[in-house]
mmCIF entry with sequence, helices, sheets and N, C-alpha, C, O atoms, coordinates in Angstrom:
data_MODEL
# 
_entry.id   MODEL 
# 
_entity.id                         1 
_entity.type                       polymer 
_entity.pdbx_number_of_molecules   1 
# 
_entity_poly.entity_id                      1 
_entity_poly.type                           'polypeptide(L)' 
_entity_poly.nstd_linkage                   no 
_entity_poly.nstd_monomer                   no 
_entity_poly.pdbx_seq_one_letter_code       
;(UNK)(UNK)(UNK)(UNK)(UNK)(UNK)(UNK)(UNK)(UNK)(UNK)(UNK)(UNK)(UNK)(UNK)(UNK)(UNK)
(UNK)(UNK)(UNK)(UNK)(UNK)(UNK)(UNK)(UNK)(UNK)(UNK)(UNK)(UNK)(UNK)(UNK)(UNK)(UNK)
(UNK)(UNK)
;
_entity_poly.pdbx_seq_one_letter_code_can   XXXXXXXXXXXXXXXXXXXXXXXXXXXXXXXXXX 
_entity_poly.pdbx_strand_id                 A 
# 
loop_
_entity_poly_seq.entity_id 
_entity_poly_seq.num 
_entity_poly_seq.mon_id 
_entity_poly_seq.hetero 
1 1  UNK n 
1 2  UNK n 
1 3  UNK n 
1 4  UNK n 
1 5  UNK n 
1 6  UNK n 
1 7  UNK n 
1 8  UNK n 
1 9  UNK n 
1 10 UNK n 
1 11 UNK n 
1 12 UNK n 
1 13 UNK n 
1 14 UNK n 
1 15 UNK n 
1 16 UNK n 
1 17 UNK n 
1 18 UNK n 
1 19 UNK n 
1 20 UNK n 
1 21 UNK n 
1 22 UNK n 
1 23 UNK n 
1 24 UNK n 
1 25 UNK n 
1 26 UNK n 
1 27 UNK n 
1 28 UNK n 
1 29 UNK n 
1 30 UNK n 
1 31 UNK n 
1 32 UNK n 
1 33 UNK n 
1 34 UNK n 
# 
_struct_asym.id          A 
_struct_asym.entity_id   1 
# 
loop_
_struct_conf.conf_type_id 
_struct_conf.id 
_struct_conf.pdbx_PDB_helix_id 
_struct_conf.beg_label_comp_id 
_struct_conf.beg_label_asym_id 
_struct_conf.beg_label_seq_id 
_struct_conf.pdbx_beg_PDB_ins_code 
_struct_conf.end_label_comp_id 
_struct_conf.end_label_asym_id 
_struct_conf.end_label_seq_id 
_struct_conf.pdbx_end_PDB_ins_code 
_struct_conf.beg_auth_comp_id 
_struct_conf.beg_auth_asym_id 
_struct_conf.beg_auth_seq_id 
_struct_conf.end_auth_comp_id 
_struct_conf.end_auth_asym_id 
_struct_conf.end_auth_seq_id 
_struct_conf.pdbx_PDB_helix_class 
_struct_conf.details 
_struct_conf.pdbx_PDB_helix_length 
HELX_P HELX_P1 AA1 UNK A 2  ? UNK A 23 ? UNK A 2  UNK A 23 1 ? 22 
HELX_P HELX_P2 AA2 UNK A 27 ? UNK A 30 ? UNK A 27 UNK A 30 1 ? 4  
# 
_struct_conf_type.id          HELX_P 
_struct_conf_type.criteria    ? 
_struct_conf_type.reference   ? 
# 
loop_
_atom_site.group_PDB 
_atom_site.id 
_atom_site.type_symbol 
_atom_site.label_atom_id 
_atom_site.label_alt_id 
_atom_site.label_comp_id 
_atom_site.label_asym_id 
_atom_site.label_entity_id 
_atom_site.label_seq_id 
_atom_site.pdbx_PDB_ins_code 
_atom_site.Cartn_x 
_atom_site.Cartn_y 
_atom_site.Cartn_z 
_atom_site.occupancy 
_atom_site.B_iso_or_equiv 
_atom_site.pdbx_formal_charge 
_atom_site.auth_seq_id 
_atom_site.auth_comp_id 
_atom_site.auth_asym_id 
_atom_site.auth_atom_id 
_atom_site.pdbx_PDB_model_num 
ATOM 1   N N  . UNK A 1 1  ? 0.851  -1.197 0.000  1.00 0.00 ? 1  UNK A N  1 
ATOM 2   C CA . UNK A 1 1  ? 0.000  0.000  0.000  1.00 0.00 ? 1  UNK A CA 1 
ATOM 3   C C  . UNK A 1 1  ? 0.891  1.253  0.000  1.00 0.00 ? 1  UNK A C  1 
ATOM 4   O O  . UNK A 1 1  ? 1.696  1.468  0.906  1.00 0.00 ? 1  UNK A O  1 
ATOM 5   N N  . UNK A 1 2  ? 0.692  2.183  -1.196 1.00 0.00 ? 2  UNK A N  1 
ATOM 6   C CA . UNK A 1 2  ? 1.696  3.604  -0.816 1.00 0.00 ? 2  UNK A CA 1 
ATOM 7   C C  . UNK A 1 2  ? 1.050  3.941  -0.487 1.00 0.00 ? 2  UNK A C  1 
ATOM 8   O O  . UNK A 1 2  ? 1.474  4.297  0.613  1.00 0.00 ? 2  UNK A O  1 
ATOM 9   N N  . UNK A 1 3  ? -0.392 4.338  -0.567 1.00 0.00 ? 3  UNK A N  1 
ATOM 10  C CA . UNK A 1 3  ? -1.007 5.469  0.358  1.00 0.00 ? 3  UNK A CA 1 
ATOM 11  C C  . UNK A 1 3  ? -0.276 5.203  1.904  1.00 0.00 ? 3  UNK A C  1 
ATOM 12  O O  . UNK A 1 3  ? 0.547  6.036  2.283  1.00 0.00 ? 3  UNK A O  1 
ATOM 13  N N  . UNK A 1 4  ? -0.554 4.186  2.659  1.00 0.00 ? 4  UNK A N  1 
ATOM 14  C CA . UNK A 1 4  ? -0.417 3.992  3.631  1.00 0.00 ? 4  UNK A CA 1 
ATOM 15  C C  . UNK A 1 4  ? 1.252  4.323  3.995  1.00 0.00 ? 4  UNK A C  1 
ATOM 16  O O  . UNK A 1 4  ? 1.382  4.791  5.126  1.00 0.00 ? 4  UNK A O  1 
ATOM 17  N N  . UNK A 1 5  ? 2.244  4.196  3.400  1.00 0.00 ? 5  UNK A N  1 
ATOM 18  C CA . UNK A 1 5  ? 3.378  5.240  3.408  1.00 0.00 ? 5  UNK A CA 1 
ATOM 19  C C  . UNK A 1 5  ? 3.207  6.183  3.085  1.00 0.00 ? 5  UNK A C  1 
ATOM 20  O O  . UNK A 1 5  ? 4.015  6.920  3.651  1.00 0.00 ? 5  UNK A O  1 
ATOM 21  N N  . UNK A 1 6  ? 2.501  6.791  2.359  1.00 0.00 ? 6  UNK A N  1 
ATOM 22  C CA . UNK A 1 6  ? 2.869  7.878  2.556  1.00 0.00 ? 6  UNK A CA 1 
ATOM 23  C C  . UNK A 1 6  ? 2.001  8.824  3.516  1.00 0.00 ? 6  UNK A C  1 
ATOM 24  O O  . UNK A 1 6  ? 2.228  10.032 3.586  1.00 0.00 ? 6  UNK A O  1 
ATOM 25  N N  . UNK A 1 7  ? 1.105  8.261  4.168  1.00 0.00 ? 7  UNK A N  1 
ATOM 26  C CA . UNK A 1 7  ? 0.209  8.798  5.704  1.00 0.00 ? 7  UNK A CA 1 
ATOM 27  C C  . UNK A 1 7  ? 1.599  8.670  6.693  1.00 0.00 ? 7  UNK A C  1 
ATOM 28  O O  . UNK A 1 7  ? 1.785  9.667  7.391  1.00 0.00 ? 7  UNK A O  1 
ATOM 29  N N  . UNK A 1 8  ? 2.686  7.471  6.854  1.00 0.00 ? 8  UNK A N  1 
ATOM 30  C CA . UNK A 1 8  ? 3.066  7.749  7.401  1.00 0.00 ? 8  UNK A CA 1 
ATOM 31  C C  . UNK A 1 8  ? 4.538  8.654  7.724  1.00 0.00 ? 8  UNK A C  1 
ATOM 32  O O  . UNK A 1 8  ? 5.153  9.083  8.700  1.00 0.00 ? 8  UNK A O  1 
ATOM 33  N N  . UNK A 1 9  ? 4.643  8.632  6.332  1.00 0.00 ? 9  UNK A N  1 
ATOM 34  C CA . UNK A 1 9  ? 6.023  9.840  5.990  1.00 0.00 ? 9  UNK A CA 1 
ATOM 35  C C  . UNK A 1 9  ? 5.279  11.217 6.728  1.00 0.00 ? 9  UNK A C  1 
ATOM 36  O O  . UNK A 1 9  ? 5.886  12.094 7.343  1.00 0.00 ? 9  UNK A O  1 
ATOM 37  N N  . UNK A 1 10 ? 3.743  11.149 6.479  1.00 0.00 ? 10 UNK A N  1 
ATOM 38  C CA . UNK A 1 10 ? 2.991  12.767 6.539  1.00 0.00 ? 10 UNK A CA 1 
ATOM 39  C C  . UNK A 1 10 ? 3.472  12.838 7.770  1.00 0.00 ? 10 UNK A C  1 
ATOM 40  O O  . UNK A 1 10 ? 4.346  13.666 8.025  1.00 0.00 ? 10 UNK A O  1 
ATOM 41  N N  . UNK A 1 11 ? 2.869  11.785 8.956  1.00 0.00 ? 11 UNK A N  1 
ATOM 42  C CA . UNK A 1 11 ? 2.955  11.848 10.178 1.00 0.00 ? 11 UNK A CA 1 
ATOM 43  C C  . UNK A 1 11 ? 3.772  12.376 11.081 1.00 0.00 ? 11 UNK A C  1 
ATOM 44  O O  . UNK A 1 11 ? 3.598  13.007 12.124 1.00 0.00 ? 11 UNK A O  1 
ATOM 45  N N  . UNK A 1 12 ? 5.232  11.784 10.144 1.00 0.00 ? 12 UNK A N  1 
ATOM 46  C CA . UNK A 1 12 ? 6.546  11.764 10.951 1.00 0.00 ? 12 UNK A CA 1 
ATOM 47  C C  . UNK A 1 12 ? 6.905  13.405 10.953 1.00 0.00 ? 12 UNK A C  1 
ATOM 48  O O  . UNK A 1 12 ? 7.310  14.117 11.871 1.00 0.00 ? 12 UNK A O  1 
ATOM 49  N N  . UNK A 1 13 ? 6.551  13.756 9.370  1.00 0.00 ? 13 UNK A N  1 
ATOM 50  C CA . UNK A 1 13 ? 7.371  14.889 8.875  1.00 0.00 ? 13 UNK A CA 1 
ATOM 51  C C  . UNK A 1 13 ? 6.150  15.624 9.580  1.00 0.00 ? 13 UNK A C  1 
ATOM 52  O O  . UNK A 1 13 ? 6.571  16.775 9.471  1.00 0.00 ? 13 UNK A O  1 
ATOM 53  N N  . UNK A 1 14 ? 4.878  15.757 10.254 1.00 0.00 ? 14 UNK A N  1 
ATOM 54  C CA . UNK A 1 14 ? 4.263  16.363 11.257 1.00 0.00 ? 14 UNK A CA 1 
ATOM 55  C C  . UNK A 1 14 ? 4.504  17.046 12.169 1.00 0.00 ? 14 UNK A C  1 
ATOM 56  O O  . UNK A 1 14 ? 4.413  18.253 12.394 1.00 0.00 ? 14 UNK A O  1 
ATOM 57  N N  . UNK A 1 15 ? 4.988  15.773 12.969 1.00 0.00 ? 15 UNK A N  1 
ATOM 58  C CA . UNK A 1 15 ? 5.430  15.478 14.398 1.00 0.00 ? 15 UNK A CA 1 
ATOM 59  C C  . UNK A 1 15 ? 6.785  16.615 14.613 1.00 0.00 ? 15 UNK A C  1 
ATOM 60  O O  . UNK A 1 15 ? 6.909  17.401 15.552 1.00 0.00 ? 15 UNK A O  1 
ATOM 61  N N  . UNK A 1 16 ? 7.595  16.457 13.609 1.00 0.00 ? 16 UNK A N  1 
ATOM 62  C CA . UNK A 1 16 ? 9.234  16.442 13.684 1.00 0.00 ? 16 UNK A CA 1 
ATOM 63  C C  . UNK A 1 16 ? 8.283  18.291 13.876 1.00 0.00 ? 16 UNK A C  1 
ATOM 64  O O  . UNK A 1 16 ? 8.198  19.039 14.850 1.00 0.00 ? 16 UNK A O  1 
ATOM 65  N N  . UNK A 1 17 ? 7.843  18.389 12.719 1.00 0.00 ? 17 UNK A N  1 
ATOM 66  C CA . UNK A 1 17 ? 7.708  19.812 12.361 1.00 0.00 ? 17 UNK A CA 1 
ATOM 67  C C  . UNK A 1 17 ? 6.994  20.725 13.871 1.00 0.00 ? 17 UNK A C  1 
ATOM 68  O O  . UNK A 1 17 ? 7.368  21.816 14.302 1.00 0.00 ? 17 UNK A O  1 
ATOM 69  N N  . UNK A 1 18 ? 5.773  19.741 14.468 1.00 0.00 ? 18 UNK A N  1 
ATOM 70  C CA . UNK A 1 18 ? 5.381  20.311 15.785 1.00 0.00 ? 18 UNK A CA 1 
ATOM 71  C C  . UNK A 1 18 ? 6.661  19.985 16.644 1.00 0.00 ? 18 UNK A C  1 
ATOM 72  O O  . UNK A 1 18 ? 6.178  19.780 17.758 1.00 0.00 ? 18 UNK A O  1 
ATOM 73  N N  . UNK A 1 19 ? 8.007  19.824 16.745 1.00 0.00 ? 19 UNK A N  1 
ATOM 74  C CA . UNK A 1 19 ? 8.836  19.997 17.775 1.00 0.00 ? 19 UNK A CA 1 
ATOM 75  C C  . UNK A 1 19 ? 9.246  20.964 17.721 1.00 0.00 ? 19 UNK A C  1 
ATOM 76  O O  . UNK A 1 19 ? 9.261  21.898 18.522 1.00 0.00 ? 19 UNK A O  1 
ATOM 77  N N  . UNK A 1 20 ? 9.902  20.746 16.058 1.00 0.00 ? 20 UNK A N  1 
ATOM 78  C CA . UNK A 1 20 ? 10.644 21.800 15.685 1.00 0.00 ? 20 UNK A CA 1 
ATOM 79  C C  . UNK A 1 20 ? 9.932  23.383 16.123 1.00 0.00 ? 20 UNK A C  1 
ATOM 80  O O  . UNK A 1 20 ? 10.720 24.151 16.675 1.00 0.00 ? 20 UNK A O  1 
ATOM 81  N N  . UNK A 1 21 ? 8.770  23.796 15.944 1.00 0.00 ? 21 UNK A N  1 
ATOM 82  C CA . UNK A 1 21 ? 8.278  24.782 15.772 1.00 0.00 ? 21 UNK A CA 1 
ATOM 83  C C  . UNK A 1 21 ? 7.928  24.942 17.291 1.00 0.00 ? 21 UNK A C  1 
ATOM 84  O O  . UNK A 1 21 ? 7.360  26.029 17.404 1.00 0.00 ? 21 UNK A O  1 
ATOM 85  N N  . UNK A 1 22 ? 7.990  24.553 18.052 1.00 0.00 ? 22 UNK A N  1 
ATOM 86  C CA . UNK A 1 22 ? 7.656  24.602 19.526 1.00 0.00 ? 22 UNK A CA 1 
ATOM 87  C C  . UNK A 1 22 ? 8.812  24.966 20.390 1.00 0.00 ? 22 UNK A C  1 
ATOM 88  O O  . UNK A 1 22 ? 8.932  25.666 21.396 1.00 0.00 ? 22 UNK A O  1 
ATOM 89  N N  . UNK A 1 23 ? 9.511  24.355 19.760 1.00 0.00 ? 23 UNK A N  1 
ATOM 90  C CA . UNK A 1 23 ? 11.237 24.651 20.124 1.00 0.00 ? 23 UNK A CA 1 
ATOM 91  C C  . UNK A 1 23 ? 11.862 26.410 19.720 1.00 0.00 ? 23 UNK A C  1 
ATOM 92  O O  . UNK A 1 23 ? 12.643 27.181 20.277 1.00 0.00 ? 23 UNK A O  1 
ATOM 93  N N  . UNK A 1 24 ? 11.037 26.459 18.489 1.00 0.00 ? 24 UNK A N  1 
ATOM 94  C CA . UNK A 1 24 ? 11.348 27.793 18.317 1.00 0.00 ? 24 UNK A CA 1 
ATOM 95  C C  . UNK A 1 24 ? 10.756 28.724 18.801 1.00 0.00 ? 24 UNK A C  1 
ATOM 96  O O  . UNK A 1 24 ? 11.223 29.859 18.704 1.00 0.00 ? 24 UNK A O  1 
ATOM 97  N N  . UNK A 1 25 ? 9.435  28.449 19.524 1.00 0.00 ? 25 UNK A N  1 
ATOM 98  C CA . UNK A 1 25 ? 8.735  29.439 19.479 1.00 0.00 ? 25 UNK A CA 1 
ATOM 99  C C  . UNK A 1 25 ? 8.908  29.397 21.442 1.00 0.00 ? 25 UNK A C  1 
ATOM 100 O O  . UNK A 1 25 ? 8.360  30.152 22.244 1.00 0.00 ? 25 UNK A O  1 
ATOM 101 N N  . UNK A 1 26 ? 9.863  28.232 21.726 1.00 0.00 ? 26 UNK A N  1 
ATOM 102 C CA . UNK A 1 26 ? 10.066 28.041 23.262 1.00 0.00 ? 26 UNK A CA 1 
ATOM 103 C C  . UNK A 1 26 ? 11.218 29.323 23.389 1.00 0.00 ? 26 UNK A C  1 
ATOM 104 O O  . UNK A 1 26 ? 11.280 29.967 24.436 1.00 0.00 ? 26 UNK A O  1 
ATOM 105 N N  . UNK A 1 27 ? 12.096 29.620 22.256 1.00 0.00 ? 27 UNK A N  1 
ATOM 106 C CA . UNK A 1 27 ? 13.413 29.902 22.154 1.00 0.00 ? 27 UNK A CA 1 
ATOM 107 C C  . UNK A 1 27 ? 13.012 31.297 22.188 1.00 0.00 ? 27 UNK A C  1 
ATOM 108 O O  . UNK A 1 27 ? 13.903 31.974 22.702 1.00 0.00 ? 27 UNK A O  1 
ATOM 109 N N  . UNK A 1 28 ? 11.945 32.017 21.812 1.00 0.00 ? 28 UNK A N  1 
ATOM 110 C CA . UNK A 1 28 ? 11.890 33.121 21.100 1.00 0.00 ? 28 UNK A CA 1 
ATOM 111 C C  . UNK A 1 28 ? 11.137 33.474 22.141 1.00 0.00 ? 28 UNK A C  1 
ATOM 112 O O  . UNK A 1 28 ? 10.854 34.657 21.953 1.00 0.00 ? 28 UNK A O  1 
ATOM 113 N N  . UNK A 1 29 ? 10.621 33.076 23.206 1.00 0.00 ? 29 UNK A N  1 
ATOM 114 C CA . UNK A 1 29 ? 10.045 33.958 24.074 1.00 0.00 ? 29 UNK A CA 1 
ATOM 115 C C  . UNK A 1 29 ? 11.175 33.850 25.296 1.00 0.00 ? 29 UNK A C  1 
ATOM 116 O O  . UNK A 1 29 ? 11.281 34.891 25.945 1.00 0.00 ? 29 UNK A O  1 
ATOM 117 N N  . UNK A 1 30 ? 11.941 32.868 25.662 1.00 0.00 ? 30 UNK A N  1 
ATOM 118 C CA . UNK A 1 30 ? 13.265 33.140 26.476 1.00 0.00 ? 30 UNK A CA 1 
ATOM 119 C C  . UNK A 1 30 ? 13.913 34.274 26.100 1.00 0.00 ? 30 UNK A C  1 
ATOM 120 O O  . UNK A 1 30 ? 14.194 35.181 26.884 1.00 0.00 ? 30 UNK A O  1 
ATOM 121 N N  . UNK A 1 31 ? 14.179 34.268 24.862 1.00 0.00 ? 31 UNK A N  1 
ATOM 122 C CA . UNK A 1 31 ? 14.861 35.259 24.425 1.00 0.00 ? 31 UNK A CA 1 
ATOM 123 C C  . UNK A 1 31 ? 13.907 36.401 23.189 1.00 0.00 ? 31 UNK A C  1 
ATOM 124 O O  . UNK A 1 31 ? 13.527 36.219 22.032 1.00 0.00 ? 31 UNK A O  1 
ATOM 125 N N  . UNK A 1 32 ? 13.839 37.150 23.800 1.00 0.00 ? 32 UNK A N  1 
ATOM 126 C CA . UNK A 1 32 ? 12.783 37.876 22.786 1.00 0.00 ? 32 UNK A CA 1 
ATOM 127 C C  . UNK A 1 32 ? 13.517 39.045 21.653 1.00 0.00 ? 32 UNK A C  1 
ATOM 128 O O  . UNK A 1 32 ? 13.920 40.136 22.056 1.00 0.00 ? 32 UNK A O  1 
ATOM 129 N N  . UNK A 1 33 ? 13.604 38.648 20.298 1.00 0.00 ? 33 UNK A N  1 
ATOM 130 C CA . UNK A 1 33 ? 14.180 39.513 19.241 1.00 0.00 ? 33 UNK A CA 1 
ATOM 131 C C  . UNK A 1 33 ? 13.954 41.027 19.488 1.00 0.00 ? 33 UNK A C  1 
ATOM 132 O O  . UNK A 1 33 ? 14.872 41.847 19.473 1.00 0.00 ? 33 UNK A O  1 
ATOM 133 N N  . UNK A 1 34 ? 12.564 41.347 19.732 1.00 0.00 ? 34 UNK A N  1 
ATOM 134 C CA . UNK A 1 34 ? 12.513 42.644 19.867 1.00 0.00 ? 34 UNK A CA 1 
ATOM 135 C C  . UNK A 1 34 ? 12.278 43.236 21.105 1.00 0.00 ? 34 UNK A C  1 
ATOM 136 O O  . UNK A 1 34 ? 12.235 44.462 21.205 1.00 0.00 ? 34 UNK A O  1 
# 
């Protein structure tokens, strides 16, 4: 089944992306640009 890879490529590349973006947005209020 590719669908079913590729739900779970979506998932991963999701996940990674809600860290990633949580991480930044953890980073950016510790330290605030402006």
């Amino acid at each position: 089944m590719v669908i079913l890879k590729v739900v779970t490529y979506v998932w991963i590349f999701f996940v990674i992306s809600l860290f990633f973006f949580g991480f930044i947005s953890s980073d950016t209020t510790r330290n605030p640009k402006n």
